[in-house]
C-alpha positions as CSV (number, residue, x, y, z in Angstrom):
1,X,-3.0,12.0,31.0
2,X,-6.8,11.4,31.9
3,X,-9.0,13.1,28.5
4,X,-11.8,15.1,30.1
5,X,-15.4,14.1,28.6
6,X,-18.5,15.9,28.7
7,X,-21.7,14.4,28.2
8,X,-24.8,17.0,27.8
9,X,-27.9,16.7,27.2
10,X,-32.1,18.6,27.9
11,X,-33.0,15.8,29.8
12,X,-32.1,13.2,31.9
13,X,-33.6,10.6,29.8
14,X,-31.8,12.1,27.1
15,X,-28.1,11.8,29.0
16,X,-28.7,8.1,30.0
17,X,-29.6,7.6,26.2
18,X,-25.8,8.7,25.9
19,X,-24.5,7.0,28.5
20,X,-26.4,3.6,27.2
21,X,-25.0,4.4,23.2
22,X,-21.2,4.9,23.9
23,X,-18.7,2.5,25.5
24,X,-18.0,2.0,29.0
25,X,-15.4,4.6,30.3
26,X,-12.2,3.4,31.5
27,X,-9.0,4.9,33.4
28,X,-8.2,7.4,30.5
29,X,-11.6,9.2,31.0
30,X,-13.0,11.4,33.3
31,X,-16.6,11.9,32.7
32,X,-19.1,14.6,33.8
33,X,-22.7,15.4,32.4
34,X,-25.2,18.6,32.2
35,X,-28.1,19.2,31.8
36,X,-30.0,22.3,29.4
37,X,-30.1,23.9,26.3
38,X,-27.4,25.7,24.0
39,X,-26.3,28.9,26.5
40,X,-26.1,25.9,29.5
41,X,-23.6,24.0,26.7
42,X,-21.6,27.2,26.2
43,X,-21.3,27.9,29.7
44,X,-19.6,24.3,30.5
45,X,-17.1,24.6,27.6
46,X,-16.1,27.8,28.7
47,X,-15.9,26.8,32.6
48,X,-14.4,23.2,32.1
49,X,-12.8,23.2,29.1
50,X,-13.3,19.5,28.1
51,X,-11.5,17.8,25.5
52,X,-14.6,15.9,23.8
53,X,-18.4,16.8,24.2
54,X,-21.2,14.9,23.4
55,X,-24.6,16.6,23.3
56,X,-28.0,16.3,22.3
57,X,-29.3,19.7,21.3
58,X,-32.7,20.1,19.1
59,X,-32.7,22.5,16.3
60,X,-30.6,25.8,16.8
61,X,-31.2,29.0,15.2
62,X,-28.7,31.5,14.2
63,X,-28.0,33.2,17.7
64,X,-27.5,29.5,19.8
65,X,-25.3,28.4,16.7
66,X,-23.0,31.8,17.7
67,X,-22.9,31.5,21.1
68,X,-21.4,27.7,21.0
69,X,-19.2,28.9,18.5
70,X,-18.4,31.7,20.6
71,X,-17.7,29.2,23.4
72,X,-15.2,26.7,20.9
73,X,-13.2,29.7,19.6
74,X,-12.1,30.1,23.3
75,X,-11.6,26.4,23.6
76,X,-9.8,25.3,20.7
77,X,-8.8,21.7,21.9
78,X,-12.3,20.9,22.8
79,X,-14.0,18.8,20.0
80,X,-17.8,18.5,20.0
81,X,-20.4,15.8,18.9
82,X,-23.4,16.8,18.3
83,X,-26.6,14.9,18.0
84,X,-29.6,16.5,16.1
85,X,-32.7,15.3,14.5
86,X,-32.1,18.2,11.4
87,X,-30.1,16.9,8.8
88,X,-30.5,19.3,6.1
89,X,-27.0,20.2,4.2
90,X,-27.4,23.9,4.8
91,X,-28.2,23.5,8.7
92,X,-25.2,21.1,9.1
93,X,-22.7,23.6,7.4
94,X,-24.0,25.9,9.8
95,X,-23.3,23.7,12.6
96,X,-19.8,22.3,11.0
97,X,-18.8,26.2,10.6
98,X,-18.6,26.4,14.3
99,X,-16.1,24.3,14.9
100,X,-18.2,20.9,15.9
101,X,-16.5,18.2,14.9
102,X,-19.4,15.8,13.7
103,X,-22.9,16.2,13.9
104,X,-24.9,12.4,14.4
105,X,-28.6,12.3,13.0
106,X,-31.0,11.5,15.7
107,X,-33.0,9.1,16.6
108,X,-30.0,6.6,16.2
109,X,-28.9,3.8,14.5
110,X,-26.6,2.0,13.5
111,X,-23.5,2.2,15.8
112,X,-23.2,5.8,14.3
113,X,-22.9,7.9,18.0
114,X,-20.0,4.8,18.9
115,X,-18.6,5.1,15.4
116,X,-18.1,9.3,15.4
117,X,-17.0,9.0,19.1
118,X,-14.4,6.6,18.0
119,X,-13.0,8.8,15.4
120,X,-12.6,11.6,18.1
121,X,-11.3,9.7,21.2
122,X,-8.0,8.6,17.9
123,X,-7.8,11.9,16.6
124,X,-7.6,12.9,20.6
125,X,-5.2,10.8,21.1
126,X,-3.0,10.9,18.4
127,X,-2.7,14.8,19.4
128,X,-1.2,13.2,22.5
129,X,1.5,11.3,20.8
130,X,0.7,8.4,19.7
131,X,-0.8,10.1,16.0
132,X,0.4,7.6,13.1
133,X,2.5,9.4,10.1
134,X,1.5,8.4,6.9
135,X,3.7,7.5,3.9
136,X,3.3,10.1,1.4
137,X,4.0,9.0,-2.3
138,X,4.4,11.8,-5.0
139,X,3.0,10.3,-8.3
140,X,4.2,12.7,-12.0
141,X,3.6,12.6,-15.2
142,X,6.4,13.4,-17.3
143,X,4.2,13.9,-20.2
144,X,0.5,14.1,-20.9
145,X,-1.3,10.9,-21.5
146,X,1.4,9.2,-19.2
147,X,-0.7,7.1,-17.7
148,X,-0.1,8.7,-13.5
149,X,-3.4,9.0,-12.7
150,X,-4.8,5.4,-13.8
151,X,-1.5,3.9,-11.8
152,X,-1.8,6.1,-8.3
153,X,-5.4,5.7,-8.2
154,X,-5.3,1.8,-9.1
155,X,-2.0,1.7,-6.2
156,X,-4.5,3.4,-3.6
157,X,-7.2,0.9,-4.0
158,X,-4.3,-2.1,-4.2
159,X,-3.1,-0.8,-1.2
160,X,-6.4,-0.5,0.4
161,X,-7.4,-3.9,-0.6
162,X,-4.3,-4.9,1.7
163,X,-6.0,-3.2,4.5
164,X,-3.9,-0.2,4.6
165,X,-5.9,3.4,5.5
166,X,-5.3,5.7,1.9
167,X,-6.1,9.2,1.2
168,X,-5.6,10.4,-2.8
169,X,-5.2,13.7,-3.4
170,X,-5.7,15.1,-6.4
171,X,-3.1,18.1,-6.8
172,X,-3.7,18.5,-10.7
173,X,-5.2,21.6,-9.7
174,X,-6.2,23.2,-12.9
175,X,-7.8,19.9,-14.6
176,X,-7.2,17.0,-12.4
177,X,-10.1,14.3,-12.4
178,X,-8.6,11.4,-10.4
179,X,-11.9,10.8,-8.9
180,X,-13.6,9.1,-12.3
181,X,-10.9,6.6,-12.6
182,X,-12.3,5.0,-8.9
183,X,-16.0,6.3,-9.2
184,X,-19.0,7.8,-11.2
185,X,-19.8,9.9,-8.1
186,X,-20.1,13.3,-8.5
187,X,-17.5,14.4,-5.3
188,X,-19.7,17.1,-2.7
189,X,-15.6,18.8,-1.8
190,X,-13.1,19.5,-3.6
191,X,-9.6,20.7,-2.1
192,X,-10.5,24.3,-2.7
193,X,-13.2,24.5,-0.5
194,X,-11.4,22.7,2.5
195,X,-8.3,25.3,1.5
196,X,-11.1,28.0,1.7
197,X,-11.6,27.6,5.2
198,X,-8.3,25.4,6.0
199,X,-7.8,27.3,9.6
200,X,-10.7,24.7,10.7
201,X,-9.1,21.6,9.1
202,X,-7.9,18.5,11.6
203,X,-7.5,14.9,10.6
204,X,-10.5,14.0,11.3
205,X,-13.1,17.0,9.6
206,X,-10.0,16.1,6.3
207,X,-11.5,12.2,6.6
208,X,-15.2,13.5,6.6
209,X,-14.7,15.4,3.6
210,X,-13.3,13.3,1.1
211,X,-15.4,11.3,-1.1
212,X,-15.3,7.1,0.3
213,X,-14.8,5.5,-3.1
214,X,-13.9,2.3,-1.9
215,X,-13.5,0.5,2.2
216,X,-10.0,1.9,3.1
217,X,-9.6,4.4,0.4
218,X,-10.7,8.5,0.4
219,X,-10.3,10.7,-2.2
220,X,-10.1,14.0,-2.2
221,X,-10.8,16.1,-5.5
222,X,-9.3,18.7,-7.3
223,X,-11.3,22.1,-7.7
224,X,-14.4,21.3,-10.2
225,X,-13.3,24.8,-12.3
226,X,-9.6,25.7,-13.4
227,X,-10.2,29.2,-11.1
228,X,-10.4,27.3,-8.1
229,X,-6.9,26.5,-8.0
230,X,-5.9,30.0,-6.9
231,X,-7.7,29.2,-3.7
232,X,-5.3,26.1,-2.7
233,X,-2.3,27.9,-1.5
234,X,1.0,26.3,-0.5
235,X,0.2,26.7,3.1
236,X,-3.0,25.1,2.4
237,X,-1.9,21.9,0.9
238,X,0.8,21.9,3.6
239,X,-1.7,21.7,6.1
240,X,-4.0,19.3,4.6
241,X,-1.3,16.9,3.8
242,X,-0.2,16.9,7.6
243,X,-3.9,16.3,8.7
244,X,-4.1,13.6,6.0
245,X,-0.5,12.3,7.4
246,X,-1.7,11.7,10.8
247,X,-5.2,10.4,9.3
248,X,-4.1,7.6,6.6
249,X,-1.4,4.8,6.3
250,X,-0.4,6.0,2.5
251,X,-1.1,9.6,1.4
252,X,-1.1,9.4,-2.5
253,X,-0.6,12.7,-4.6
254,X,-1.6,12.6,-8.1
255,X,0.2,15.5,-9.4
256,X,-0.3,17.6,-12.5
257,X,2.6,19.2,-15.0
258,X,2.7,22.3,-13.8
259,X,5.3,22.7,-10.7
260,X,4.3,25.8,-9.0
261,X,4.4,26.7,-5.2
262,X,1.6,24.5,-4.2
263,X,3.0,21.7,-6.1
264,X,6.7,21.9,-4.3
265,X,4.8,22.2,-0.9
266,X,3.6,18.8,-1.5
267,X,6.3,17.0,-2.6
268,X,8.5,18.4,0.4
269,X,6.4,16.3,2.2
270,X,6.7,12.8,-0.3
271,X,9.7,10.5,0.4
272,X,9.4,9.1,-3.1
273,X,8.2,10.7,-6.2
274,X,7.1,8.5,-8.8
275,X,8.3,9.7,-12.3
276,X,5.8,8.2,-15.3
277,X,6.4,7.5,-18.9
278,X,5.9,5.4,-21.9
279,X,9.0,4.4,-24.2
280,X,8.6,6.9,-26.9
281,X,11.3,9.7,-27.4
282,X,9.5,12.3,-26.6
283,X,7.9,11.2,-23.4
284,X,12.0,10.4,-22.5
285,X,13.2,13.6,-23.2
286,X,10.4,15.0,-21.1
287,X,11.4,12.9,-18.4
288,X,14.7,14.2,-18.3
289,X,13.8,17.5,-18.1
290,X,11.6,16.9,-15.1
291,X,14.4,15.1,-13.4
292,X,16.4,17.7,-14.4
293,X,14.5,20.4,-12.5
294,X,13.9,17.8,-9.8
295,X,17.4,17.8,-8.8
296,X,17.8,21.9,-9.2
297,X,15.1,21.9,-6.8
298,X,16.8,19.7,-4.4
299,X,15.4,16.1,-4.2
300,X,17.6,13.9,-3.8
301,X,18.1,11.1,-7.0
302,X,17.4,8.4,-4.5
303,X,14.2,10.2,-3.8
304,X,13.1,9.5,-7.4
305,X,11.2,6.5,-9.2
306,X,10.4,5.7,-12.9
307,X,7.7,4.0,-13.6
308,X,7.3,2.6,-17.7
309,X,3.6,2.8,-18.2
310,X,2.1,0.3,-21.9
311,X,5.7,-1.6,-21.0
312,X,5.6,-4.1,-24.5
313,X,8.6,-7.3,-24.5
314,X,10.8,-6.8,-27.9
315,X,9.5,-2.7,-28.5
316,X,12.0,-0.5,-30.6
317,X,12.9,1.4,-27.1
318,X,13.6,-0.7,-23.8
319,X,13.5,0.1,-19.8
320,X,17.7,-0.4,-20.6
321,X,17.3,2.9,-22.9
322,X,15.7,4.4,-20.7
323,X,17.9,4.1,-17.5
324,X,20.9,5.5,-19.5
325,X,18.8,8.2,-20.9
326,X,17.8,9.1,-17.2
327,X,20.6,7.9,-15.3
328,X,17.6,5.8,-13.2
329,X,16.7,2.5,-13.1
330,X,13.3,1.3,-13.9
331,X,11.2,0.7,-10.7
332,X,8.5,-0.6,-12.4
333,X,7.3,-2.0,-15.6
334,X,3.3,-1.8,-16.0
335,X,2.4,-4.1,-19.3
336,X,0.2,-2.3,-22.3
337,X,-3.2,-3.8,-21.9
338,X,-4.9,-1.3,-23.3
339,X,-8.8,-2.8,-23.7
340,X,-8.3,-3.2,-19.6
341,X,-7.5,-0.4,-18.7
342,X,-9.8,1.4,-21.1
343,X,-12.9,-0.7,-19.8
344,X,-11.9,0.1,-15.9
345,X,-11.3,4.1,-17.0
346,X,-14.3,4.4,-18.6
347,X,-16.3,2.5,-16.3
348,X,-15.1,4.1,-13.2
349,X,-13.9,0.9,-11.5
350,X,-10.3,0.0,-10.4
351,X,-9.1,-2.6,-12.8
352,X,-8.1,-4.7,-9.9
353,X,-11.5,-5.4,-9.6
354,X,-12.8,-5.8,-13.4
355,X,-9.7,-7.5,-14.2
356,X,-7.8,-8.7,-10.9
357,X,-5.9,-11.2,-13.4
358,X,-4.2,-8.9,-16.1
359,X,-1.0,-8.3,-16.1
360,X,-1.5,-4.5,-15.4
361,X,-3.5,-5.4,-12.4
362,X,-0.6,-7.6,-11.2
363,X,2.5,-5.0,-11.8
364,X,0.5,-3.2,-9.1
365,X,-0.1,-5.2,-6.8
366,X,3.5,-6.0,-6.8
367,X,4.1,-2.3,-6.2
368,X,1.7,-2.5,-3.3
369,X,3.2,-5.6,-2.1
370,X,6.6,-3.9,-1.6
371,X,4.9,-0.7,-0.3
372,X,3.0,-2.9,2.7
373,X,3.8,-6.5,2.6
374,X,0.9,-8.5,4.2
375,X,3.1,-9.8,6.3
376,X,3.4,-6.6,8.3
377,X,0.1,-6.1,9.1
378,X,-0.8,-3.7,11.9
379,X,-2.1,-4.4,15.1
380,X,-5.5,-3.5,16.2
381,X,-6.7,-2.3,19.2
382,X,-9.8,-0.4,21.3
383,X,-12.5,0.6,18.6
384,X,-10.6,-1.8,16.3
385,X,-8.5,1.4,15.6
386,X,-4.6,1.3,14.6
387,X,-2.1,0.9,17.0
């Protein structure tokens, strides 16, 4: 099915700019172009209905801003670039909040107008059919100071080392701070303001919003206070983790302790959930009792994982112990290296890049190697995008 494109701009120079930035069209396009100013871009979104717009429009005030929002809440499926030489944050919230997709600085540069138009014609596509589902992995601390958050954020940049697309989601909603084991950035969104407004979520306004920490890997934070947690709702998280599905090759959830309704939405959606402990009794016994409730809430044992975090050769408890205590075998041993792994933590950086040789850094990329063996690497096409 041919994807109908318009191309608008307030002058004809201005429209073969357009024409001159973006690729040539091919048999899956069919192109027209206007000419005018906001009302004239309302008007063809309501008459032709397009599937992507790109326009140059100069600075609109309130009242324009309304009327093409007007005009996209009776087009739903039509996604909008826009181009426009204000770049404050408050004027492109305002723009954002009417339902364009991406807004492109003006004059351009850099390949961005090819780069945003990319990102639309895939998400525009994969609505068609051909939208990839990403592998969602469930990571759960059986016990404070287990050590989940260092391993799935040090498996999402492993994993995007290997060239795989990876979304972290931070679903410790009360006090989760996945983000400082990757980065020293300060995140701009958190998952409560995207759950705020979650009716305007798609894959591609999800990618835009998280926080790049590293090429291949997005992460997007939990609320910066303990009240904005009431604001991420079960249907919330359902939808973002379906836009992040269709977005990312590996959608990694670092979960917090508490297993409320927000918490069960997510792992409905994880075909593995990755149990974490260290070989003391009291992290074991904890461990049970998560599997425990696991199973009452009806994941399957196959579903589950232990991971053995500060794994020591010859300690008074062993991974043996620990699968008849659990009735689980150990998936993974991660080694103690604990002046590592507190130099990448406190430092922000994976510890597959401060330390790519310790033996911490290697039990994960072992993980990783079994999640997406190199071998398997996926085929690019058009845009270099995933096939």
């Amino acid at each position: 099915m041919t994807l109908k494109l318009t191309l608008f701009a307030p002058s004809s120079d201005g429209l073969a700019e357009l024409v001159r930035q973006l690729p040539p069209p091919d048999e899956s396009l069919g192109v027209t172009s206007a000419l005018g100013r906001a009302e004239d871009l309302a008007i063809e979104i309501e008459r032709g209905r397009p599937d992507l717009v790109v326009a140059e429009l100069p600075p609109l005030d309130e009242a324009a801003l309304r009327r093409i929002e007007a005009a996209l809440n009776g087009s739903p499926a039509t996604s909008v670039i826009m181009l426009s030489p204000e770049r404050s944050p408050d004027y492109l919230l305002q723009v954002m909040r009417t339902g364009v997709r991406e807004v492109v600085p003006t004059p351009l540069a850099n390949g961005e107008l090819k780069a945003a138009y990319a990102r639309q014609f895939e998400r525009l596509m994969a609505h068609r059919g051909s939208a990839r589902k990403g592998r969602v992995l469930a990571f759960l601390p059986a016990k404070g100071g287990s050590g989940s958050t260092f391993l799935s954020t040090n498996l999402g940049y492993a994993l995007a080392a290997r060239g795989q697309r990876v979304a972290l989601i931070d679903l410790n909603l009360h006090f989760g701070d996945a983000a400082l084991f990757l980065t020293e950035a300060r995140p701009a969104t958190t998952i409560a303001d995207l759950a705020r407004d979650v009716s305007r979520l798609d894959p591609t306004f999800l990618e835009s919003s998280m926080m790049e920490v590293a090429p291949n890997l997005r992460v997007l934070a939990a609320p910066d206070t303990p009240e904005g947690a009431m604001d991420v709702t079960p249907a919330a998280v359902e939808r973002i983790l379906t836009a992040a599905r269709e977005r990312f090759d590996f959608v990694l959830l670092d979960m917090g302790r508490l297993l409320d309704g927000a918490a069960v939405r997510a792992l409905d959606q994880a075909e593995a959930l990755y149990l974490t402990l260290q070989l003391t009794l009291p992290f074991i016994h904890d461990a049970r009792r998560l599997m425990t409730l696991l199973t009452t809430l009806g994941y399957a044992r196959d579903k589950l994982h232990v991971i053995v975090n500060r794994w020591e050769k010859g300690g008074e408890i062993t991974s043996a112990d620990v699968q008849k205590a659990l009735g689980t075998p150990v998936d993974l041993e991660v080694p103690n290296s604990f002046a590592a792994v507190a130099h990448a933590i406190n430092h922000g950086i994976p510890i597959l890049r401060s330390a790519p040789r310790d033996p911490v850094s290697k039990a994960l990329a072992s993980l990783a190697d079994r999640l997406a063996p190199q071998e398997h690497a996926r085929k690019r096409g058009w845009f270099g995008l995933s096939l």
